[in-house]
Residue, then its C-alpha position, 0 to 999 in steps of 0.5 A: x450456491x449464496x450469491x449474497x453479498x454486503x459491500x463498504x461504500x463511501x456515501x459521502x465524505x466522511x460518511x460510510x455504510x454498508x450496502x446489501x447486494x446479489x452477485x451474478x453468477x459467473x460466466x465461464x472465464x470468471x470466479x466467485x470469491x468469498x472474502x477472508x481478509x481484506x485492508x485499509x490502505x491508511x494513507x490512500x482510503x483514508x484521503x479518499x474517505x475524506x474527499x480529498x481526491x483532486x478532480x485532476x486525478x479522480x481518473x487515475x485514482x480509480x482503483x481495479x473494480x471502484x464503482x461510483x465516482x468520487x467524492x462520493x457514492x463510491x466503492x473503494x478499495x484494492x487489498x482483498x485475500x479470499x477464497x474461490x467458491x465457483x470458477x475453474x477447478x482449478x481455482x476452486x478452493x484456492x486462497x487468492x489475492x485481488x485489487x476488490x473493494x471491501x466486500x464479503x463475495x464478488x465476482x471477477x475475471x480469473x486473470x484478476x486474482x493471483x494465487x496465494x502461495x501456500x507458504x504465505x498465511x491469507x491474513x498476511x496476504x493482504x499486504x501484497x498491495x503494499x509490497x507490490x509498490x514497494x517493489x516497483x519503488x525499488x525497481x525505480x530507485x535501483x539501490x546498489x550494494x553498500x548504498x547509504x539509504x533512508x527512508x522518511x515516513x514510517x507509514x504502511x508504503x515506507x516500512x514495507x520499503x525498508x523492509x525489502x531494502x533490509x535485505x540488500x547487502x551492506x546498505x547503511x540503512x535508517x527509517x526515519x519518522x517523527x513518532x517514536x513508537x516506530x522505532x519499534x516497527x524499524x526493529x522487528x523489521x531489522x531496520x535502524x530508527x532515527x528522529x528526522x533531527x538525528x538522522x544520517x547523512x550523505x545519503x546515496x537515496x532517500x525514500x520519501x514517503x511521510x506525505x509532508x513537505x517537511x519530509x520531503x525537505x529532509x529528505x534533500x538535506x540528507x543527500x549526498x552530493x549526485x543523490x536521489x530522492x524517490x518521491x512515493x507519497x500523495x498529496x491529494x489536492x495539497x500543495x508542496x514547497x520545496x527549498x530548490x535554491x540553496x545547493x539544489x543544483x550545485x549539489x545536482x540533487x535528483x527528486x523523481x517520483x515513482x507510482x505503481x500503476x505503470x511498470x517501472x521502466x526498468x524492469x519493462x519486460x515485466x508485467x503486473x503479474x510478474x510484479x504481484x506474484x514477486x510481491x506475495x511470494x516476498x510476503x513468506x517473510x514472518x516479519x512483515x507481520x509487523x506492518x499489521x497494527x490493528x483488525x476489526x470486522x467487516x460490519x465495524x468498518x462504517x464506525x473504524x474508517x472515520x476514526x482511522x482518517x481523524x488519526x484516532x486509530x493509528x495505524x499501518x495497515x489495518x486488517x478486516x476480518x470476514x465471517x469466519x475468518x481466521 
């Protein structure tokens, strides 16, 4: 069986390279997964890439099996679809997602990989990361029918948002982004598109995750009175001003932030499995395709990521494709 193996590390920020390896054979309650597909997660790799990890967070920003310590020599990445070469046999031959680094095999626990449904295709499966915390925003947010929404940010976190609340009955509901060619994102999402200028106001919740303090300013000026902003972008080491004078507290506006790596409290009798299985499972979708702007191969990435982190490639969620892949 090849045990061999190639991973992406960050050497130093901005400075990628791939690294040769030899696997372990796995014990009997581990699996040997040969990668499909994996993804940059544009707006979270690349601020690692750039080194912008604050040392305050640098624990609860390890992601499932990071190795290294950041700024750098690090291995990063948690958006991985693959197939299993060894483990059970029940496993064996099975499409399955996992929160790995970008690497071409890896061993890991059986209980870290969850299965794909046959329904979905593996290289859509790669959004389930994505789709996971758009899940776990909304048990945060908790819309309710007919709500006024929107949602700031077209990047990867706040399409698959929109995309999860376009299927909540009667919601008035915009994405909202200063680039124009996202208007064509919110359309093959069956999303409305405004310019932050033209939005609607009166929002009941606005889903903020553009990542900029004029965002997040935006975002409390559409509120309506008693409404909600639920905050899902990161801001690395950046500070953020906000206008809490003016009719904050007269207007008793709400800002909470949600993360997704705790279960929302509201759906407490839930687990990380349960979530990620909803997650794969909402991924049948074909229209969720649309979250995927760009596919290089694994031996690019030292060359793609630093023109993903400079803006070069604009991207949602850019796909990496493995050996044979597709």
């Amino acid at each position: 069986m090849n045990r061999s193996a190639r991973a992406f590390w960050l050497r130093s920020p901005g400075h990628g390279e791939l690294r040769d390896l030899t696997l372990a054979a796995p014990s009997e309650d581990e699996v040997l997964v040969r990668a499909l597909y994996s993804a940059v997660s544009r707006g979270t790799e690349t601020l690692v890439f750039r080194g912008g990890v604050p040392e305050s967070q640098r624990a609860v920003m390890r992601a499932p099996f990071q190795e290294g310590e950041f700024p750098g020599p690090v291995k990063y990445g948690y958006l991985s679809v693959g197939i299993v070469e060894e483990g059970p046999d029940p496993l064996i031959g099975r499409t399955v997602f996992c929160l790995y680094p970008h690497q071409t095999r890896y061993v890991v626990p059986v209980s870290a990989v969850t299965v794909v449904p046959e329904h979905v295709p593996p290289a859509r499966a790669v959004l389930a990361g994505t789709i996971e915390t758009a899940v776990n925003a909304l048990w945060d947010a908790a819309p309710l029918v007919g709500d006024r929404i929107a949602v700031i940010g077209g990047g990867m976190v706040g399409c698959s948002v929109a995309a999860l609340l376009a299927r909540f009955p009667g919601v008035r509901l915009q994405l909202v982004d200063a680039d124009p060619a996202r208007a064509r994102t919110a359309e093959a999402l069956g999303v409305g598109f405004a310019a932050p200028e033209d939005a609607l106001g009166d929002c009941d919740l606005v889903v903020h995750a553009s990542a900029t303090e004029q965002g997040l300013t935006r975002a409390l000026e559409l509120l309506a009175p008693e409404g909600t902003v639920l905050e899902l972008s990161w801001y690395g080491d950046r500070r953020v001003a906000l206008p809490l004078g003016e009719a904050f507290h007269s207007r008793r506006l709400t800002v909470r932030s949600s993360q997704v790596g705790t279960v929302s409290p509201r759906r407490a009798g839930r687990s990380y499995a349960d979530r990620l299985a909803l997650a794969l499972d909402l991924l049948a979708d074909p229209a969720l395709d649309a979250l995927i702007t760009g596919e290089s191969a694994f031996e690019e990435l030292p060359e793609v990521l630093p023109r993903l982190a400079s803006g070069e490639i604009p991207a949602l969620c850019h796909r990496v494709r493995y050996g044979d892949a597709g």
